[in-house]
N, C-alpha and C positions, 0 to 999 in steps of 0.2 A: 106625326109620321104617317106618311098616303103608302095606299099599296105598292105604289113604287119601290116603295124603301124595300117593302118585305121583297117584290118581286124581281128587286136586285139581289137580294139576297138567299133567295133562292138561286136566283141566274149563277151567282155565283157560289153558291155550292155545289148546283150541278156540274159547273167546268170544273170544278176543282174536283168534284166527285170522280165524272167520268174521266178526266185527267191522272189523277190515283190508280184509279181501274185499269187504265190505257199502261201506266207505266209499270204495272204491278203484273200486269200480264208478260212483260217479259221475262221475269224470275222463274226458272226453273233450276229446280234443284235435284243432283243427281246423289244416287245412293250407293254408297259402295258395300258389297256383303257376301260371305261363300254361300249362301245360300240358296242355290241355284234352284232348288226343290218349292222356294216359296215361290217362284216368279206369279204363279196365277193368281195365286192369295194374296201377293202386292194390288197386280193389277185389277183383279176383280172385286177386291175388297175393299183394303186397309186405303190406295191411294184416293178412290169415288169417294169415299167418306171424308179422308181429308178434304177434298178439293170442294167438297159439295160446301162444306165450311167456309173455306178459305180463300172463296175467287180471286186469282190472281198469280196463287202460287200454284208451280206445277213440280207434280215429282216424278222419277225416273227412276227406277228398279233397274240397277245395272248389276248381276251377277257375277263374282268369276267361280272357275271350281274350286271346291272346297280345299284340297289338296295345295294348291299354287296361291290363294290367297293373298297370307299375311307377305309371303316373295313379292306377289304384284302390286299388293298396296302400298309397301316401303319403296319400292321403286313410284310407284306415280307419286307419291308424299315428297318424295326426294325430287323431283322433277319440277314438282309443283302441279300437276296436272291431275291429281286426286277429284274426284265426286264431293261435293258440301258437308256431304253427311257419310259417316263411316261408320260400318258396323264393327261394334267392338268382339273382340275377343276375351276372358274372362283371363283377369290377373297380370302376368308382366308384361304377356305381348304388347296390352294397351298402353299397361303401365309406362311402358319404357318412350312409348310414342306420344306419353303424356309431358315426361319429363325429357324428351326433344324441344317440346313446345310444337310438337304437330298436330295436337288435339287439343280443344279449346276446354281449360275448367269452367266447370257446370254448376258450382256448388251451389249458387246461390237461383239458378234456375226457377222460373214458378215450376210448380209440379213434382218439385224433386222430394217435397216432403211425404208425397204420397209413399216413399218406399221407408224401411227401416234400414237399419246401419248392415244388419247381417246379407238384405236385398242387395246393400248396396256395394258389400265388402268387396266383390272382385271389380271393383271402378276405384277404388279409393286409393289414396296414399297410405303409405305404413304407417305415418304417424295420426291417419284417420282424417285431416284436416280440409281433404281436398277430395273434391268427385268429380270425375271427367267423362261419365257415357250415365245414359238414361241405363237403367236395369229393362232388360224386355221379359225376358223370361229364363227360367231355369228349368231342369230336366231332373224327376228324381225315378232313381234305382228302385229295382223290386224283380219278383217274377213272373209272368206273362204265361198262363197254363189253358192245354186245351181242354176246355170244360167239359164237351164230351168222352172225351177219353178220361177223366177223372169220376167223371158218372158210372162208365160203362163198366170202370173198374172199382170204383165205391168208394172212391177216395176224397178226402174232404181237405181244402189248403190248409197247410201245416203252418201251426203257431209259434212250433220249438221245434230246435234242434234237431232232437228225438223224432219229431214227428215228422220234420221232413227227409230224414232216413229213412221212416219208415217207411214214406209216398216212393222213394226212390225204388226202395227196394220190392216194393209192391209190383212198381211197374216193370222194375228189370223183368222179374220172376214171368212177370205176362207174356214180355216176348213181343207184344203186340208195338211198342212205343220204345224208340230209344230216348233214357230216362230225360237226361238235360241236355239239349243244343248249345252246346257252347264248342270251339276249336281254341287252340293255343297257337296255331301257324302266325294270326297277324298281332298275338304277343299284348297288346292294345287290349283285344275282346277279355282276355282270361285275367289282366288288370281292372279292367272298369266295368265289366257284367260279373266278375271274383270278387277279386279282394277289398274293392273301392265301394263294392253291394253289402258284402256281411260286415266287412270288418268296423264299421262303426257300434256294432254291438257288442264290440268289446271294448274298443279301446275307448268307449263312451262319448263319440262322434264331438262335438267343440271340444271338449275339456282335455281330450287324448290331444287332438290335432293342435292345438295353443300350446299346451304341453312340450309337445315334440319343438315346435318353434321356441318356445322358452329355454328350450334343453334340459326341463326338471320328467322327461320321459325319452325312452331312445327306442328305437327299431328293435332292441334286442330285447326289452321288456319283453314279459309274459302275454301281457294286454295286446301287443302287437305282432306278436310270432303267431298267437293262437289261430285266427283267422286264416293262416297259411295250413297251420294243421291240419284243419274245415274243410280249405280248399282242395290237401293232398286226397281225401276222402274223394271228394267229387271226381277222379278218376276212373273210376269203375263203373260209373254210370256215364259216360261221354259218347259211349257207342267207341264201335270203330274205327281205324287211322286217324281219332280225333286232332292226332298233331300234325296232319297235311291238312286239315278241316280249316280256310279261311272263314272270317265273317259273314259274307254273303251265304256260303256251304251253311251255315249255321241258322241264318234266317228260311233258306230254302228248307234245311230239314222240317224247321219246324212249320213253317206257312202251306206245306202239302201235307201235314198231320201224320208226318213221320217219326215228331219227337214231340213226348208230352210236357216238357216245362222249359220256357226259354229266359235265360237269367237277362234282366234285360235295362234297358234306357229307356223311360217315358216314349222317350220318341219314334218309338218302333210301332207305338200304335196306329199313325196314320198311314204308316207304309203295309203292317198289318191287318187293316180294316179292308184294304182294297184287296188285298191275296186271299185271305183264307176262307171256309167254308163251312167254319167249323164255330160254336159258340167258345169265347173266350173270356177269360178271367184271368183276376190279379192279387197276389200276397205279397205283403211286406215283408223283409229280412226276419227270415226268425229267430225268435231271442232265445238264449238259453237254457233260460228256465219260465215257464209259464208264471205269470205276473211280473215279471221283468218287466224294465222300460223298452221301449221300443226304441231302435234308431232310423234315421234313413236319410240317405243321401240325398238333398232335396240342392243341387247343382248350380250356382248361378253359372247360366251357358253363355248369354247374349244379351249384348247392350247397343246404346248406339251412339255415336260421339258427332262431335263439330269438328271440319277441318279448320285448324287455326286459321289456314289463309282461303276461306271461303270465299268469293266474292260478295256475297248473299248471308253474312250473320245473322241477318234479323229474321230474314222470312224462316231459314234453317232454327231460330231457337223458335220462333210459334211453331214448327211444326215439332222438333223437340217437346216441345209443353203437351202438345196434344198425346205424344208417344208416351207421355208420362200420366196421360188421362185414366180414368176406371172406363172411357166409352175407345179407345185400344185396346186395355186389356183384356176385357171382354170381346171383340171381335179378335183378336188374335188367338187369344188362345183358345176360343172355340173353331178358328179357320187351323188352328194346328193343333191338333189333340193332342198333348203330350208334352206341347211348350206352353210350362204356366206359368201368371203371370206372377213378378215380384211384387206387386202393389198391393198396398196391405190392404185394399177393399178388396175380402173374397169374390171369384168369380163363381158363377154356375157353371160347371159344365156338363154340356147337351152329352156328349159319347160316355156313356156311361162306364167304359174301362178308364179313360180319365178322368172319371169323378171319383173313381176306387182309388185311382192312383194319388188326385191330391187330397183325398178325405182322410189319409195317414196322418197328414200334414195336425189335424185336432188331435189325436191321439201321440205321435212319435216326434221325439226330437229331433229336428232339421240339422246337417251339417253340411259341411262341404267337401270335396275329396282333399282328402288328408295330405297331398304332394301339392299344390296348385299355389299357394300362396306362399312366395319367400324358399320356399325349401327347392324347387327347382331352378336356381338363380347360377348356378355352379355348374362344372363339370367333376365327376360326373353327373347328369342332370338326375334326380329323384325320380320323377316321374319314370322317364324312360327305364331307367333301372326296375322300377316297380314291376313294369309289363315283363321285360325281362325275368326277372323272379317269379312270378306272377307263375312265368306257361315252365320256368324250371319246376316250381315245385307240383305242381301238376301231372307234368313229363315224369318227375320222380326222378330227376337228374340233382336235384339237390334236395336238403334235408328244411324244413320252416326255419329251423336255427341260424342253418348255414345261408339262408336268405335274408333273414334279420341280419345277422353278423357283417354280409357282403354291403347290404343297403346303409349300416351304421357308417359303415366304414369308407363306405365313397361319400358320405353326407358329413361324416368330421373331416375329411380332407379338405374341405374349403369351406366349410359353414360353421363360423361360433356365433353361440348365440349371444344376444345383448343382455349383458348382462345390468 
């Protein structure tokens, strides 16, 4: 064999190479997502990384608002004119777009093993068998306090109960600080920064929430009224017209250091690093009783799927595999403090209130909110009733009871459980 031989074959690797190259450069792949707030951290970040990998494939960060969404995406799904890759939404939204056959299953994906079953749970089928979005990140509950103003007044984050009455009532008495930032107008905030924050330390976060779906625990249990009790407390320290107080009203109080503890969502950190001015810190739900187990809502929020009629399968699951990488989930959830990742190699993280925030995660049991899986499949919807109850028992328009009682009662209307 003369150099010839080799130097044909090299020749012809190169045409085949740069013929690959040539053809590969036409794939672009577009990303459907409400998350309109990441566009720079696509572009600046997450997509140069992939591409720097991957020549050939190209992606497109195509937003809509958050609001209009899941409306715009079952219309272009149904037209056929969707983006390759779709970001999921956590539980039946995707679900349901799974068992359309609009999203392509994943289960057998490289990468997928990087996550566990409980990463994985708001992607999967009931019967467990099937996973349809990569897991990106989850958002967990806690409270978000102005460090200064807890110096200035000597107070140290509350472990229990007790103690965090007592930070309450410390700060009312000051005058200085209205106690917690929170409003009940958009119904939403006083459900998932309330009762979807504490109440997992009672009703023992998985074990309550399986339960409930099981049907061997009900709304009216002790375990699940009690956290309304908690909540009806937290009235007196809301400040003012707290029930015209929207969510925005609530972040505003608190990002100008007019309210010292804001009950909050991981994800307020990034929106709060650029407002405030003030040093800030972070405590987990308090338990009960000091040495208690700890709980905390640790959320699966966001995933991201295949459109079944993709043009582009192939290039969309490498790029899938990468999303399922530990070198994503460490840029993402350092380009988003507060969105961490599901992958079971721990990350670092650089912003040190989201390292507070998922350092719970070794000490406290992770769950999920307790409406999201199965129990909101009906009318009336769980969930939405929750927010509802939520800002009544707060308002003081209804009794914890008589909120358990209303919530049983519109979830046995059309929900048995399998027995």
């Amino acid at each position: 064999m003369g150099n010839g031989y080799f130097k044909g074959l090299l020749l012809a690797s190169s045409i085949l190479g740069s013929a690959s190259a040539a053809f590969a450069q036409d794939v672009t792949l577009n990303i459907e997502s409400w998350r309109n707030d990441d566009l720079a951290i696509w572009q600046e970040k997450l997509i140069p990384a992939f591409e720097a990998k991957n020549p050939g494939i190209k992606l497109v960060f195509a937003p809509s608002a958050p609001t209009e969404y899941n409306a715009a995406l079952n219309a272009k799904l149904d037209a056929g004119s969707a983006g390759d890759l779709v970001t999921c939404r956590p539980f039946d939204a995707s679900l349901e777009l799974f068992n359309k056959g609009q999203i392509a299953d994943l289960t057998s994906l490289p990468g997928m093993e990087n996550f566990s079953d409980v990463a994985k749970s708001a992607w999967t089928t009931d019967d467990g068998s099937k996973t349809f979005c990569v897991p990106m990140a989850s958002v967990i509950h806690g409270f978000i306090y102005n460090a200064d103003a807890f110096e200035k007044l000597g107070i140290t984050p509350p472990a229990t109960e007790a103690e965090f009455f007592a930070a309450l009532d410390k700060i009312k008495a000051d005058g200085t600080y209205i106690p917690l930032a929170m409003g009940t107008k958009d119904l939403w905030e006083a459900a998932t920064m309330g009762y979807q924050n504490i109440g997992p330390t009672y009703w023992k976060g998985e074990e309550g929430r399986l339960a409930l779906i099981k049907g061997t625990e009900k709304l009216t249990d002790p375990q699940w009224v009690e956290p309304y009790a908690v909540l009806a407390k937290w009235k007196d320290y809301l400040g003012d017209g707290f029930e015209a107080q929207s969510y925005p009203d609530s972040q505003n109080l608190f990002t100008l250091g007019r309210a010292a503890i804001f009950p909050a969502g991981s994800w307020e950190i990034s929106v709060f690093n650029t407002q405030v001015d003030f040093k800030m810190g972070a405590f987990p739900p308090p338990v009960k009783n000091a040495g208690d187990t700890c709980y905390i809502s640790d959320h699966n929020d966001i995933g991201i799927g295949l459109n079944a009629k993709s043009k582009n399968p192939e290039a969309a699951k490498t790029f899938l595999t990468w999303v399922a990488s530990p070198e994503f989930a460490e840029i993402y959830a350092n380009a988003l403090p507060g969105f961490f990742s599901l992958s079971s190699t721990p990350v670092k993280m650089e912003d040190p209130l989201a390292q507070e925030f998922v350092s719970w995660r070794e000490k406290c049991k992770p769950t999920i909110r307790s409406t999201y899986q199965i129990l909101s499949r009906g009318t009336p919807n769980l969930e939405n009733e929750t927010w509802v109850e939520s800002a009544n028992v707060i308002n003081g328009t209804d009794t914890p009871e008589v909120a358990g009682e209303k919530l049983q009662k519109g979830l046995d209307s059309w929900y048995k459980p399998a027995k």
